[in-house]
N, C-alpha and C positions, 0 to 999 in steps of 0.2 A: 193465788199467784201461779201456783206447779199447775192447774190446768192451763190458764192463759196462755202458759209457756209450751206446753203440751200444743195449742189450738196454733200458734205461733210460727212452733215446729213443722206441724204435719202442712201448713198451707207452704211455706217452704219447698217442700219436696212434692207440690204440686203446683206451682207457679209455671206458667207458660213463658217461656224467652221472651215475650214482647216487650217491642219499644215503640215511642214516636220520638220524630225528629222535626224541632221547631226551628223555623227558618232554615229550612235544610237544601238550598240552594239546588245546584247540579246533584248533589248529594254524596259528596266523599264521604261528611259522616256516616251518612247511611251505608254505604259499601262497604267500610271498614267494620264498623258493625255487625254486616252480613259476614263479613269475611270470619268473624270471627265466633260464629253460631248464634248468632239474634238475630230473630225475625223484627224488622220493622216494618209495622204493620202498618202509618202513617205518618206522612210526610206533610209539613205544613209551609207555606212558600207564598209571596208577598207576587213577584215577579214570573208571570206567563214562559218566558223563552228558556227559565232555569229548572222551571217547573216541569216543562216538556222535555226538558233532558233527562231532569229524574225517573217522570214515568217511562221514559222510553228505555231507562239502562236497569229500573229496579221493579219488584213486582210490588212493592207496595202503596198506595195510595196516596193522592197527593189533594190536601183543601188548596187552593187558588184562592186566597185572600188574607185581608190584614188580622194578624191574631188578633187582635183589638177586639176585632168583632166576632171570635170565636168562643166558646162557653165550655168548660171543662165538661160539661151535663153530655153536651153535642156531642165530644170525644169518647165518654164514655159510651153513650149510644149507638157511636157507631162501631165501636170498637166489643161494644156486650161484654163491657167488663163494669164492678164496682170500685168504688173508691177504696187506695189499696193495694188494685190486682196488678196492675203493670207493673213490670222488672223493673222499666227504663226509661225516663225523660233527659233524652240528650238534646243538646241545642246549642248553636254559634249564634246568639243576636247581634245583630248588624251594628258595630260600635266604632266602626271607621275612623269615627272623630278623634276616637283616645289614639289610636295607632301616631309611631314617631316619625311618621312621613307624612301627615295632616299637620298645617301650619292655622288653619282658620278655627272659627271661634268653638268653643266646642259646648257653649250654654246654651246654643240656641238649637241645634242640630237633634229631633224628635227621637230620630234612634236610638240616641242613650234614654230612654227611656224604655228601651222595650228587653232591658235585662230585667225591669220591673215585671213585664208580661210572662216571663221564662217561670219569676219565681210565684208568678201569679198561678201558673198552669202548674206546676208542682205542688204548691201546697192546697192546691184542687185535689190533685189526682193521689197525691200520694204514695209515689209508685214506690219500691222496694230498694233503687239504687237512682242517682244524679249524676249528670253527666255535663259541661259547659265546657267549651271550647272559645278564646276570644285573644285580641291583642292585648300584647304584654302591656300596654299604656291603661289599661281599663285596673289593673292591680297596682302597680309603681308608677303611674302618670297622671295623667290630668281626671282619670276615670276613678280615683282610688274613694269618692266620695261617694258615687253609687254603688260602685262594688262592696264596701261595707255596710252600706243599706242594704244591700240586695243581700249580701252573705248573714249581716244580723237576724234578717228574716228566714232564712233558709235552714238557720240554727236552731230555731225554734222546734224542726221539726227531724234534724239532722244533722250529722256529724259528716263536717266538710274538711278537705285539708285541698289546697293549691297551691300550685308555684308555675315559674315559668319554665317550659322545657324549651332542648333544641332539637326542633323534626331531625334533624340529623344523625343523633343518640338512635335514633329510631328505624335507623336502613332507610331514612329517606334524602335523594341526593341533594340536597337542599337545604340551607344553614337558617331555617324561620324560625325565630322563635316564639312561640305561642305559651299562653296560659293558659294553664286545665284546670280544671276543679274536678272532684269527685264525691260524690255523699252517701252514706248508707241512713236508711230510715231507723230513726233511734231503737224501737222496739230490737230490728236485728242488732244492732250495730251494741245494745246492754248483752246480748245474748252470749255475741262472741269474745266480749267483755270480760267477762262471768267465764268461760271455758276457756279463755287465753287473755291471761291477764294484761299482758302489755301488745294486745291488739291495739293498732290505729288504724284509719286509713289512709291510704297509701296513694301515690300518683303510678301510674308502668313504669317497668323495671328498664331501663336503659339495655338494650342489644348492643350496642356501635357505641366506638368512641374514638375522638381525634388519634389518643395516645393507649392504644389496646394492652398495650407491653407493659406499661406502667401501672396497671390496676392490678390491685391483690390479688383477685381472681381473674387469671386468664379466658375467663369465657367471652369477654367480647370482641367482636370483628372489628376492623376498622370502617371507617365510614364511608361510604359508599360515595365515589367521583361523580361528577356531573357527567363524567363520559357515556357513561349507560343508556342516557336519552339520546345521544345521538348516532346509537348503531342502530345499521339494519335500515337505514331510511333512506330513500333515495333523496340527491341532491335538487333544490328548491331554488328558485330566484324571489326573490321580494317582490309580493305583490302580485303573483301571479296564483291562479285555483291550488287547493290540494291533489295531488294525481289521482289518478284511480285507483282504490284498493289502499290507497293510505287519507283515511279523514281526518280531516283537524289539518293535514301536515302544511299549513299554509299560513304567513304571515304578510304582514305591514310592506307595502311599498317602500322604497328608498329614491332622494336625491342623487344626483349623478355627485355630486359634493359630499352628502354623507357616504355612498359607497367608496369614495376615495377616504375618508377620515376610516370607516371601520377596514381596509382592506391595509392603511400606514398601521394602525393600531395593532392589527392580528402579527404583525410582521415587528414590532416594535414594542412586546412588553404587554401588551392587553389594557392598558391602561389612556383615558384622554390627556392625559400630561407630557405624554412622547409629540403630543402632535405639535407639526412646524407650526409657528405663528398665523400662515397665510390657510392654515387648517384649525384654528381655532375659532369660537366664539369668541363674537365680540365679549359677551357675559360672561367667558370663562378666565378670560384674559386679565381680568382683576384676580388679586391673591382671594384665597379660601373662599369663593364663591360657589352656591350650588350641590348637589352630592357629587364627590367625585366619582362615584360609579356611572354616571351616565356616561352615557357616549362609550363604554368600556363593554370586555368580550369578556364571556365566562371561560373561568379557568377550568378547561373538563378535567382537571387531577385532583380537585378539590368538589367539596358541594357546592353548588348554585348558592347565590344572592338570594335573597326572598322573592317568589313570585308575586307577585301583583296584579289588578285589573291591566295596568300597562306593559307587560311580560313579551307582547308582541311588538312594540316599539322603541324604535332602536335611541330613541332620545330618554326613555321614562327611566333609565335604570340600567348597570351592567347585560344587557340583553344583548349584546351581539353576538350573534352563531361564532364558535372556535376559529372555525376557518372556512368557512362559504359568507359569501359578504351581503349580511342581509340580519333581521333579529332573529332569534329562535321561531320556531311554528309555535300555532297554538298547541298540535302534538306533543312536540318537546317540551313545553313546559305541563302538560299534563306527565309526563313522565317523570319529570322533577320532583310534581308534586304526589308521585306514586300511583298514578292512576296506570291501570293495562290498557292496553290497545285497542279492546272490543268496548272499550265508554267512549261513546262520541256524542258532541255536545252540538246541540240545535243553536242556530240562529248565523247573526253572521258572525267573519272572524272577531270583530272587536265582542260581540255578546259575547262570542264562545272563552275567549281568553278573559274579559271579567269573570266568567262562572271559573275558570282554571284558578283562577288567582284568588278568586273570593275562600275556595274551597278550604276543609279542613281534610289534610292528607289524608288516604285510608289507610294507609299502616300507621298513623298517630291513631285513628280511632279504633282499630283494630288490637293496636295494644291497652286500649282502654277496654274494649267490648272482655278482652281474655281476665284483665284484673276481676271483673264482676262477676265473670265465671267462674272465677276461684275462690272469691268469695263464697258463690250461694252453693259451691259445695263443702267450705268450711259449716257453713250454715247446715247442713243438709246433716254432717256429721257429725253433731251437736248431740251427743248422745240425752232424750226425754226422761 
């Protein structure tokens, strides 16, 4: 056993930072990753125009196809690693369905089936630490039935803990809340056991919080306003190009009707409930119809609404700009969702704002990429 543990050890302190990121979209998870000392070495992606954003803003590699049809053998090959060597299988599968803004049925919809492929290519690969990102509805909603299929099997081979964060905790200006998982492969996960007795693992340490003053320890900031996303940009009409020199910064046309509902709105509370009668939906004009954030402006003192595929229209959801009367750019809500200025996403504006909206923050992954690093140097200093 003291060799095994020996053999254990020293691969530890020679592991290579690699990761892949399955279903990794535009790639936020991958940036945040990067940002946080992991090479991601490949990216695997279902969709063409999301995929070209990737390769266009990261260096690492991207399959173009259905995981279905990819083979753990294939990844290892290309990657010239064995079963084992990889740091890192991070992955958002596509589970839309369970999210609490999907009203349709959600038995029949394939996607939930491909957190099955996540845990398929994990207990393939075997890599040294797990990583999932997904909607809060796939743990506490209608998703909770394959989520513990998926996590029963993943136990087999690893020690998992999840909960639901808010991107917000996270310095991002943005109130989403999402669900992470994290897993250490048992072999480590006995080790650090064994030299720190009430080792678990752990989700990131929350940075930001609504009420900073009120925690034990003073170390947190408060949370970061939607206003951030909207310095520094120059002024837009709806429906017209991004300018030059600023990408992305271009949104959704507007009615001469909805330009007068969001410019009564910005001037009367931010909310669609100020609106006079003769500015209402017919639809909304019944009681408790609807989300009441539609038709509504973001408050830039506060964090943003959750971004969305719909982020750039001004009907989908509180998306109307503060005060230029029009929805936010696909920019701005790439900002929301923590992305810098130099990731610009391919396709048109409506692709570009699904990949913004699909995306997992890069400071949410980022503070995940930092926890496993501090891990494999707890691991590292494991005295043999």
């Amino acid at each position: 056993v003291r060799l095994n543990e020996r053999r254990i050890n020293m691969a530890f302190n020679d592991i290579n930072l690699d990761a892949i990121d399955l279903f990794c979209g535009a790639g936020g998870l991958s940036r945040g990753l990067e940002d946080s000392g992991i090479t991601v070495r490949l990216g695997i992606e279902l969709n063409p125009i999301a995929a070209t954003t990737y390769k266009n803003n990261l260096q690492g590699n991207v399959i173009i196809d259905d995981i279905r049809n990819i083979s753990s053998e294939s990844i290892m090959h290309m990657l010239n690693i064995n079963v084992g060597e990889l740091f890192l299988v991070a992955g958002c599968p596509p589970c839309q369905t369970f999210s609490s803004l999907q009203k349709n049925n959600t038995n029949k919809d394939e996607r939930n089936n491909l957190i099955m492929e996540y845990v398929r290519i994990v207990l393939e690969l075997q890599p040294l630490f797990i990583q999932l990102e997904n909607v809060p509805g796939l743990k506490r909603g209608r998703g909770k039935k394959i989520f513990k299929k998926a996590t029963d099997q993943l136990s087999a081979l690893y020690e998992i803990n999840s909960d639901i964060l808010n991107c917000a905790d996270y310095g991002i200006p943005q109130k989403r809340k999402r669900l992470v998982l994290h897993g250490i492969r048992r072999d480590a996960f006995q080790l650090l056991k064994k030299s720190i007795p009430d080792f678990t693992v752990a989700l990131p340490q929350a940075t930001h919080s609504e009420t900073p003053n009120n925690q034990h320890n003073n170390t947190l900031h408060p949370w970061v306003p939607a206003r951030v996303a909207f310095n520094n940009l120059p002024a837009v009409i709806a429906g017209q190009n991004a300018p030059l020199g600023f990408p992305n910064h271009e949104t959704n046309g507007l009615s001469p009707i909805n330009i007068e509902r969001i410019q009564y709105i910005q001037t009367h509370g931010g909310s669609r409930n100020c609106l006079p009668e003769r500015l209402q939906l017919p639809c909304h004009q019944k009681n408790n119809v609807g989300y009441t954030g539609v038709y509504g402006v973001i408050d830039p003192n506060q964090p943003a609404p959750t971004m969305t595929g719909g982020c750039i229209t001004y009907s989908k959801g509180r998306y109307g700009h503060p005060t230029q009367a029009r929805a936010i750019t696909v920019r701005e809500a790439a900002r929301l969702q923590s992305f810098t200025d130099d990731y610009i996403f391919s396709g048109t504006r409506g692709q570009a704002a699904l990949q913004v909206g699909n995306a997992v923050p890069p400071l949410l992954a980022q503070a995940s990429g930092t926890y496993f690093l501090n891990i494999l140097k707890q691991l590292q200093e494991i005295p043999v």
